[in-house]
C-alpha positions as CSV (number, residue, x, y, z in Angstrom):
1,X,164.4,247.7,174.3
2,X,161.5,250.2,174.4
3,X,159.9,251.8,171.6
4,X,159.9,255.7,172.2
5,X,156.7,257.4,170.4
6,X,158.1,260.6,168.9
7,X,156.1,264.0,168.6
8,X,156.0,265.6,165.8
9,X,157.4,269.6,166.5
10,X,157.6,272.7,164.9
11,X,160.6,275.0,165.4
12,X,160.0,278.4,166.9
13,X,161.4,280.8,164.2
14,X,162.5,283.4,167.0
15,X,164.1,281.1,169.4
16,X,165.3,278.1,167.3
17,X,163.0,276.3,170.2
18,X,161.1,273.3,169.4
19,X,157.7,273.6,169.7
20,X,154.9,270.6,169.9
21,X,153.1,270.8,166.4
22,X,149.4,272.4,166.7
23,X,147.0,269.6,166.8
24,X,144.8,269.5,163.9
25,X,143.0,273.1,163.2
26,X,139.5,273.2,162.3
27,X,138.7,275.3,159.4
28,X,135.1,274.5,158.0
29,X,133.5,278.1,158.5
30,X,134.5,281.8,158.0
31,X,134.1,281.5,162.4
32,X,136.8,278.8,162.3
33,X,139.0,281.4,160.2
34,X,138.1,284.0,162.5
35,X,139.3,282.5,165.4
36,X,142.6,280.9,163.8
37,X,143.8,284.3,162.9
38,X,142.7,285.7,165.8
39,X,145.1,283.3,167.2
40,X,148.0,283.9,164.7
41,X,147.3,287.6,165.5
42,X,147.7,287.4,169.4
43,X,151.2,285.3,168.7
44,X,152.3,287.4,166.1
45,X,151.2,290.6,168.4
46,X,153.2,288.9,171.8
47,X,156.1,287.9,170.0
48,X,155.7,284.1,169.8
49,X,155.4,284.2,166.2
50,X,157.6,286.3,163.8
51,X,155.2,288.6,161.6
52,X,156.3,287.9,158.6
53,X,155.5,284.2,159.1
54,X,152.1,285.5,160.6
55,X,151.6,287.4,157.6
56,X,151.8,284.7,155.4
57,X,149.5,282.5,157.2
58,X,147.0,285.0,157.3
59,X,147.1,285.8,153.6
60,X,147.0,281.6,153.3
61,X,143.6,282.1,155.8
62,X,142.3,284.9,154.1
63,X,141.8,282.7,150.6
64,X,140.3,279.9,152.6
65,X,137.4,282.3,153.9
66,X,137.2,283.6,150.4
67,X,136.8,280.0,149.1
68,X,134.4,279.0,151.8
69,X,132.1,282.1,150.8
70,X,132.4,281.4,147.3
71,X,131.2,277.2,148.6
72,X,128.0,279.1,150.4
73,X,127.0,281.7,146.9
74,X,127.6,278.4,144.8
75,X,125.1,276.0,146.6
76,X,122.5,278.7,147.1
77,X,122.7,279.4,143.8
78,X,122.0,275.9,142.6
79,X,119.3,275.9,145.2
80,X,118.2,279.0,143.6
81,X,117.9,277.4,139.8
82,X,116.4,274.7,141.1
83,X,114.1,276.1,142.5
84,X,113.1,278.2,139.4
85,X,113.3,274.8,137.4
86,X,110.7,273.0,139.4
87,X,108.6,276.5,139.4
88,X,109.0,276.6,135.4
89,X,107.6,273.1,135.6
């Protein structure tokens, strides 16, 4: 009897189609954001995604930028008051 290696898929929500689940999405930088809802645009804008379910993605995209810009102010400012530390020194 042979072991068969299921996929893991994601159901299109305007044809009821299964769809092989996105591989893992890299999202370390405001350009990895970018270009993800670049991509949830182009579907959203060709009809392979529903816009309301591109919506919400974007919106979930949108606080991941914001929270990787807050990541960048927060290091340089401890970078910063180091730097006046050792200066004060």
């Amino acid at each position: 009897m042979s072991r068969e290696k299921h996929l893991p898929v994601t159901i299109d929500g305007a044809t009821g189609k299964p769809d092989p689940t996105p591989s893992k999405i890299k999202l370390n930088s405001l350009q990895d954001v970018r270009r993800e809802m670049a991509s949830i645009y182009r579907e959203a804008r060709t009809g392979k995604m529903n816009v309301s379910d591109a919506g919400k993605l974007a919106y979930v995209l949108t606080s991941i930028g914001k929270l990787i810009e807050v990541e960048a102010i927060e290091r340089r400012i401890t970078a910063l008051e180091a730097m006046q530390r050792e200066e004060s020194e």
